[in-house]
C-alpha positions as CSV (number, residue, x, y, z in Angstrom):
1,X,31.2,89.9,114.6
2,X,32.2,86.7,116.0
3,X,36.2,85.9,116.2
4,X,37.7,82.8,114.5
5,X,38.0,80.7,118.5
6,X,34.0,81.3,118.3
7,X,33.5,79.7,114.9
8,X,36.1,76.9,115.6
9,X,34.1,76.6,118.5
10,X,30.8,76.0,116.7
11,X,32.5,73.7,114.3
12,X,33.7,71.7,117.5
13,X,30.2,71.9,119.0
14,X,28.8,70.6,115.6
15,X,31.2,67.7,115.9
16,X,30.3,66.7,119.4
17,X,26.6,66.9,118.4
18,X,26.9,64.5,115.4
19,X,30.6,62.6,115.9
20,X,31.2,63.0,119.3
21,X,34.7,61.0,119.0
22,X,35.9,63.8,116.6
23,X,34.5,66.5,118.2
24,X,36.0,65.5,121.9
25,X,39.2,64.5,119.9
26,X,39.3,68.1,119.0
27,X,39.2,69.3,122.5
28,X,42.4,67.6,123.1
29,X,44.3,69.0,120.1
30,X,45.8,72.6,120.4
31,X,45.1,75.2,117.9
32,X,46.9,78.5,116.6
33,X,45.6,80.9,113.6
34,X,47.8,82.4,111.2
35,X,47.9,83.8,107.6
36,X,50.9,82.0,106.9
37,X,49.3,79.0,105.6
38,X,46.3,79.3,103.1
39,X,44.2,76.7,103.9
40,X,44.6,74.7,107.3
41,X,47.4,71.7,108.5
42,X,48.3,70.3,111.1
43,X,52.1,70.4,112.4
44,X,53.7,69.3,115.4
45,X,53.6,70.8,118.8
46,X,55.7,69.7,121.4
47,X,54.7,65.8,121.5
48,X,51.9,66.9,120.3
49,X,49.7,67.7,117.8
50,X,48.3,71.4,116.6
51,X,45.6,72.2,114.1
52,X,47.0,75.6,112.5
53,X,44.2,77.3,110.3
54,X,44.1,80.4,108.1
55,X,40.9,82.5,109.9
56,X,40.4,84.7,106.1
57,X,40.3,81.2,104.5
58,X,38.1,79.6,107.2
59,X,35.7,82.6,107.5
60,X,34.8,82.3,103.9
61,X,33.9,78.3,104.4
62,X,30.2,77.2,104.9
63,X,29.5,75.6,107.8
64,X,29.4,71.8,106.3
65,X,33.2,72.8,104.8
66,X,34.5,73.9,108.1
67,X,33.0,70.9,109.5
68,X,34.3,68.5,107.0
69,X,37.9,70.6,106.9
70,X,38.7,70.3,110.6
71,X,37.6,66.3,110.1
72,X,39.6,66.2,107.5
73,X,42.6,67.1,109.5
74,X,41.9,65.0,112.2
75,X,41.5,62.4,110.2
76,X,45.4,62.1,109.3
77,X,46.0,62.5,112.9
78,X,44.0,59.5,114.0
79,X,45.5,57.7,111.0
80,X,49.2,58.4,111.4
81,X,49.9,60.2,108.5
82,X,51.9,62.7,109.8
83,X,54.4,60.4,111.3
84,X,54.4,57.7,108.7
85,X,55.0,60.1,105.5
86,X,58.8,59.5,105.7
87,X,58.3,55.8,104.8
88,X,57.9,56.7,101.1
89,X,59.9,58.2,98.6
90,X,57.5,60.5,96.7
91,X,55.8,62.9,99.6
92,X,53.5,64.1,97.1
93,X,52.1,60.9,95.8
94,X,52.2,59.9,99.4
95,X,50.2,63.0,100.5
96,X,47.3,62.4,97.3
97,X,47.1,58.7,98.4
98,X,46.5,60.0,102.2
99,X,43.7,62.5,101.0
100,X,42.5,59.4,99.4
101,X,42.0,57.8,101.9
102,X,40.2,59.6,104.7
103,X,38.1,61.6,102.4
104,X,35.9,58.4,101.5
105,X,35.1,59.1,105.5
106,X,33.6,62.8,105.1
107,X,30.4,63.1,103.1
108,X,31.3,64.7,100.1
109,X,28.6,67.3,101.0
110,X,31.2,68.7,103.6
111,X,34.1,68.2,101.5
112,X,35.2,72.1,100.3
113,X,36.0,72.6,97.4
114,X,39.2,70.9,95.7
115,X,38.9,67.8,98.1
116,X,40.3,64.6,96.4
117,X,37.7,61.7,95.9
118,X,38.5,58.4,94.1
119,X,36.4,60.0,91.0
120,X,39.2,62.6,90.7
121,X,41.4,60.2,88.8
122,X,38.5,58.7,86.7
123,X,40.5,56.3,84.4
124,X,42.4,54.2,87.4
125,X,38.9,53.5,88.3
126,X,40.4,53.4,92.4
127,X,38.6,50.7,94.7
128,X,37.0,52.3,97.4
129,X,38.6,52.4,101.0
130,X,41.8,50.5,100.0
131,X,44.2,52.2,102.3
132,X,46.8,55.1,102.1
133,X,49.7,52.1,101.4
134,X,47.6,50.5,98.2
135,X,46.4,54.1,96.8
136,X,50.2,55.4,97.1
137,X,51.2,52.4,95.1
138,X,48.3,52.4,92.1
139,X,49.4,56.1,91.8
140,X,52.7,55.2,91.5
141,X,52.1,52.8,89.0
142,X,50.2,55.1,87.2
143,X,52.5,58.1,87.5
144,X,54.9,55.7,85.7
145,X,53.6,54.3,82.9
146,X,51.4,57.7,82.2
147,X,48.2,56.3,82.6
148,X,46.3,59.1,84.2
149,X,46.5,62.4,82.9
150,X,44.4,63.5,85.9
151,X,47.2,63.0,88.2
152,X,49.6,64.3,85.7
153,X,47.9,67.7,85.9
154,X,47.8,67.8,89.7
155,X,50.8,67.0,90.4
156,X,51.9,70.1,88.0
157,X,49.7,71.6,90.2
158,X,52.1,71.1,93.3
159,X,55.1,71.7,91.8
160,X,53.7,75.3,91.8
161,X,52.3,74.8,96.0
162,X,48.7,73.8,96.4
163,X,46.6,73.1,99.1
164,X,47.5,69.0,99.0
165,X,51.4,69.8,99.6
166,X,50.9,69.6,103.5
167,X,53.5,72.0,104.0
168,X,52.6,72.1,107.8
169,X,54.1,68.0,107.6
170,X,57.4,69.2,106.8
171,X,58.5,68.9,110.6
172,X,58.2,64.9,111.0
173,X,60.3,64.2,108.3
174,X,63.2,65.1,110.1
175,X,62.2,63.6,113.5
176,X,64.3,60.7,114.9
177,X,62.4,57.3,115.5
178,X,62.6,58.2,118.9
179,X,60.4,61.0,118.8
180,X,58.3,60.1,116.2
181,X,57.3,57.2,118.4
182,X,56.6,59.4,121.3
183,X,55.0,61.9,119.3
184,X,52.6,58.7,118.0
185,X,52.5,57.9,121.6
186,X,50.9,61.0,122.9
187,X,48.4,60.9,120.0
188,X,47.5,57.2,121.4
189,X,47.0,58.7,124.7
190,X,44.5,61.2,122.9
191,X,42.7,58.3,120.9
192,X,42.5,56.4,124.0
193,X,40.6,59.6,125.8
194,X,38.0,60.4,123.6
195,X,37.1,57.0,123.2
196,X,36.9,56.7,127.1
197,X,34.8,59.9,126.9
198,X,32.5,58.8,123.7
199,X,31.8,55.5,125.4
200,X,31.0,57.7,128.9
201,X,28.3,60.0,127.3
202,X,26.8,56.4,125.2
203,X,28.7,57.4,121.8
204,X,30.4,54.9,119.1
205,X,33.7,55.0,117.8
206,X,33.7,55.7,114.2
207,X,34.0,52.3,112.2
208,X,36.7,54.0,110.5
209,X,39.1,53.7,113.6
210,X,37.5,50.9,115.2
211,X,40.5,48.3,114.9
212,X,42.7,51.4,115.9
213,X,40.9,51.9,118.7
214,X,40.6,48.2,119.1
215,X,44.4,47.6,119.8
216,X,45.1,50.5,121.6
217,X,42.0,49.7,124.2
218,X,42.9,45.4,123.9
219,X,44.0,44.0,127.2
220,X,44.8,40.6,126.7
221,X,43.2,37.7,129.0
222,X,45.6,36.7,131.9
223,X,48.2,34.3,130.7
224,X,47.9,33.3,134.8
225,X,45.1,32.8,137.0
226,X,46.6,35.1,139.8
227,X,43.3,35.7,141.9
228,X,43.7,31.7,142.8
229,X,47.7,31.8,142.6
230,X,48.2,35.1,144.7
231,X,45.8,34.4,147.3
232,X,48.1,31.0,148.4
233,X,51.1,32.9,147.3
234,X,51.0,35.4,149.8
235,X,49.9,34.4,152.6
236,X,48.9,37.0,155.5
237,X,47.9,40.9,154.9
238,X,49.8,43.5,156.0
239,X,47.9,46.3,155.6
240,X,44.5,47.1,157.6
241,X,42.0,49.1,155.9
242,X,39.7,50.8,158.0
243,X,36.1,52.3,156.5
244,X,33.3,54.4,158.3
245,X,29.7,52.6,157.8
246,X,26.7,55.1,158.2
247,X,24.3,52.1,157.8
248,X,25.7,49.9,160.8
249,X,25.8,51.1,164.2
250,X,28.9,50.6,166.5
251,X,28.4,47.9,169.3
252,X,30.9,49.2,171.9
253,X,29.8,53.4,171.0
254,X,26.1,53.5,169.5
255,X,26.6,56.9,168.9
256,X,29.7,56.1,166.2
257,X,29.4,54.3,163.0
258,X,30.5,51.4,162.6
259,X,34.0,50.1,161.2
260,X,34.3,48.1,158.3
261,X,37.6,46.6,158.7
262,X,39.5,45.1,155.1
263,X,42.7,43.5,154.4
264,X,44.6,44.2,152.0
265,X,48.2,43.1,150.6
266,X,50.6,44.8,149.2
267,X,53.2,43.4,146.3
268,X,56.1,44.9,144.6
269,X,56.5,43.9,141.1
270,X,60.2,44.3,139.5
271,X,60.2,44.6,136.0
272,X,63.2,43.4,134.3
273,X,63.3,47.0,131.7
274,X,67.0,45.8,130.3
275,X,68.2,45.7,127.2
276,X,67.4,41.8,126.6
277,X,64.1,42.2,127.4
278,X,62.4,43.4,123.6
279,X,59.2,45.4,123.3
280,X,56.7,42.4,123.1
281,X,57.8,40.6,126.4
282,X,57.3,44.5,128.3
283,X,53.8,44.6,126.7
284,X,53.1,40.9,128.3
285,X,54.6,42.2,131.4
286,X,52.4,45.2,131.7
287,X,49.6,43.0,130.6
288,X,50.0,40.6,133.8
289,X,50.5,43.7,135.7
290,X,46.5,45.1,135.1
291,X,45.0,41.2,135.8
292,X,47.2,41.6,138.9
293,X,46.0,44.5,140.3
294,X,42.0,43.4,139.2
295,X,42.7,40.5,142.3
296,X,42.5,43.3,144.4
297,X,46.1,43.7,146.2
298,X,47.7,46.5,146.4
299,X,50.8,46.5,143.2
300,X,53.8,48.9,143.7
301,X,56.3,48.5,140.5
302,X,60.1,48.7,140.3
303,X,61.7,49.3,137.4
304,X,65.4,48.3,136.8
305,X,67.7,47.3,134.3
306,X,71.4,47.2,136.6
307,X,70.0,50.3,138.4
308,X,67.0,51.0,140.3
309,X,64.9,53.2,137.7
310,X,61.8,53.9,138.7
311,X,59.3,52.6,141.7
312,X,55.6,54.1,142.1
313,X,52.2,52.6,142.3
314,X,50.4,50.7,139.4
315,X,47.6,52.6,138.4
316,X,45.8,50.8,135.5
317,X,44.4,54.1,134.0
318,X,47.9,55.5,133.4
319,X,50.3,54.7,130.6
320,X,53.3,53.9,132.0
321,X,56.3,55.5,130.3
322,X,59.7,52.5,130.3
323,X,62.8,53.2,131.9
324,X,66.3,51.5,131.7
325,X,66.6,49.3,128.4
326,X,70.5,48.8,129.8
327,X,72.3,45.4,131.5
328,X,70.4,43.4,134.4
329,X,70.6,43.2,137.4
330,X,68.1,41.7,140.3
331,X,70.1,42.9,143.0
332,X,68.7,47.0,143.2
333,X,64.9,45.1,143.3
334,X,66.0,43.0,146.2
335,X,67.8,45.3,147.9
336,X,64.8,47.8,147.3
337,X,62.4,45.1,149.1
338,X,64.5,44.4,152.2
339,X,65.5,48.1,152.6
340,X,61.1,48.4,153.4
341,X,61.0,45.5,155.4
342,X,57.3,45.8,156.2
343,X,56.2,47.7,153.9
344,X,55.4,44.8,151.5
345,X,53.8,41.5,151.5
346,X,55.7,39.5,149.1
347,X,58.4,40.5,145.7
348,X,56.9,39.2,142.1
349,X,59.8,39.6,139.4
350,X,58.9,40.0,135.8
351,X,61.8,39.1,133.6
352,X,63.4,37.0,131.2
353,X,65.6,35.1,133.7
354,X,69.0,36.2,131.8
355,X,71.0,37.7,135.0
356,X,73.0,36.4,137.7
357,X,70.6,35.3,140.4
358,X,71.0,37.9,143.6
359,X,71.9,37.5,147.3
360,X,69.9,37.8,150.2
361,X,66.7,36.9,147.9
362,X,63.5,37.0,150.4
363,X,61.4,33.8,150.6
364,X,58.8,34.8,149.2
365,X,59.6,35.7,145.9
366,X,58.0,34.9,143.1
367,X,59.9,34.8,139.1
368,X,57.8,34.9,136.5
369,X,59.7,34.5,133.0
370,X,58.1,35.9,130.0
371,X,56.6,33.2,127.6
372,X,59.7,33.5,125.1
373,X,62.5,32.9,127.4
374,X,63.9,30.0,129.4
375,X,63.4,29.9,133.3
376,X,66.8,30.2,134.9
377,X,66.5,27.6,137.4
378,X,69.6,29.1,139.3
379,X,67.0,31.7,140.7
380,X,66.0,31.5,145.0
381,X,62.5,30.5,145.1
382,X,59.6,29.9,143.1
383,X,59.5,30.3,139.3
384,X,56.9,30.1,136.5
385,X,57.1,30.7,133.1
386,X,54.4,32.4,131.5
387,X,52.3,30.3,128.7
């Protein structure tokens, strides 16, 4: 007899074969079995996620209503459910207009028994794919003025505990906004992954989650041509790159391969992380900071508020977690760049100019000002504003 990780496994399998952005999505989310819930929810795990099902309850499913329960639940991950349910008042009208929503995304087919469609409240006559915000609010309405004795009964249904209670939520609500924004931030990083997977193996992303996935894959265009700017900017390489060639023969020892010989420059980027500097400016930053590295050089990035808070490679692939959000201060940057005398090329400064301008600035630095602020002319060397 199979165990319940074989048949979750065959549901995930399933998924792969016909949604492959749910079923690798699954993959990343971890999973526990217990009696203590009778259906299936998902709860928080870490700064994570975690599918919790009932193995009795999921036994008894068909295949199509495991399928379409595991989607189910991973729908409200993917749409933020879990983390925005503590924006409304009424958690049970809330959870309804949630069901609502991502169950117009399942075909009814796979839906198990009890799951909420639009034709469940027959006389509010619901439009179709209207969003969790509108349904909680035409429920509401309804609720109030006693215009749908359909919702009347299930909602008698929950004061006694039902399967749309979500009991498994109950953990977000009393998350700060701290953690429920790193929480959503590690289920980004998970969207962002199974679309980079889907796309690999010639998948879609589900039109559901398209302008989701949309905004959380956007780079915006350059707001600076650095290929052109960078390449008078700096000036001189000073790093030598070295690479065997199997194809070309050596002309002082034929018996070696021959050397292909690239330079390459290497820039350290402050970041201004202080407290002045709000969350829309950091994403411009970060922004400029993946057209920089496309030109080819070499980007090492500093962190600092009035301290020194970070300093590692840029590596485009990574999300980069922000440290400081304190006062300013250029000075730790500079001091940072002529403590490595050598090691880089030239000093690039993302900021919004609002600090005292520091001492023994090298001479080629570059301050670039985010497109909201004013450039603080009392800065050594050049300066451009973003546009």
């Amino acid at each position: 007899m199979m165990n319940i990780q074989d048949v979750v496994a065959r549901t995930t399998k399933s998924l792969i074969f016909e949604e492959p952005f749910y079923g690798l999505f699954l993959i990343g989310i971890n999973k526990q079995y217990s009696d203590k819930i009778p259906t299936a929810g998902v709860s928080k795990h870490g700064i994570g996620m975690q599918l919790t099902i009932n193995p009795d309850f999921y036994f008894n499913l068909s295949e199509d209503h495991r399928y379409g329960l595991v989607k189910h639940e991973l729908l409200h991950i993917a749409f933020g459910h879990l983390v925005m349910r503590d924006l409304y008042s009424n958690h049970k009208l809330f959870n309804i207009a949630a069901d609502l929503e991502i169950n117009q995304y399942i075909l009814e087919s796979k839906l198990p028994e009890g799951g909420l469609l639009l034709s469940s409240f027959p006389e509010l006559n619901l439009p179709r794919k209207a969003g969790t915000k509108e349904y909680y609010r035409l429920l509401e309405q309804a609720q109030q003025d006693g215009s749908s004795p359909s919702l009347d009964n299930l909602m008698d249904q929950m004061d006694g505990g039902s399967q749309y209670c979500h009991g498994t939520w109950n953990d977000f609500d009393e998350l700060s906004e701290a953690d429920k924004k790193l929480v959503q931030k590690q289920v980004d990083h998970q969207l962002k992954e199974a679309t980079q997977e889907t796309l690999k193996k010639q998948g879609s992303v589900p039109g559901e989650l398209a302008e989701l996935i949309h905004k959380l894959m956007h780079i915006e265009p350059p707001k600076f041509n650095w290929k052109a700017y960078l390449r008078r900017f700096v000036g001189n390489s000073s790093i030598v790159y070295t690479r065997k060639m199997r194809r070309k023969y050596n002309k002082r020892y034929s018996e070696n391969p021959g050397l292909k010989i690239k330079f390459k420059n290497h820039i350290l980027v402050g970041v201004d992380t202080s407290g002045s500097v709000n969350t829309e400016e950091l994403k411009e930053f970060f922004s400029e900071l993946a057209h920089m590295h496309k030109t080819g050089h070499k980007i090492t990035v500093a962190q600092c508020d009035t301290r020194l808070n970070s300093v590692k490679e840029f590596n485009p692939k990574k999300d980069w977690e922000i440290h400081g959000r304190g006062g300013t201060s250029f000075q730790p940057v500079i001091d940072h760049y002529n403590e490595k005398k050598g090691l880089y090329t030239a000093l690039i400064y993302l900021t919004d100019g609002e600090a005292y301008s520091p001492d023994n600035c090298p001479k080629n630095t570059l301050w670039v000002h985010s497109s909201i602020s004013e450039i603080n002319d009392k800065l050594p060397g050049q300066k451009i504003k973003l546009n």
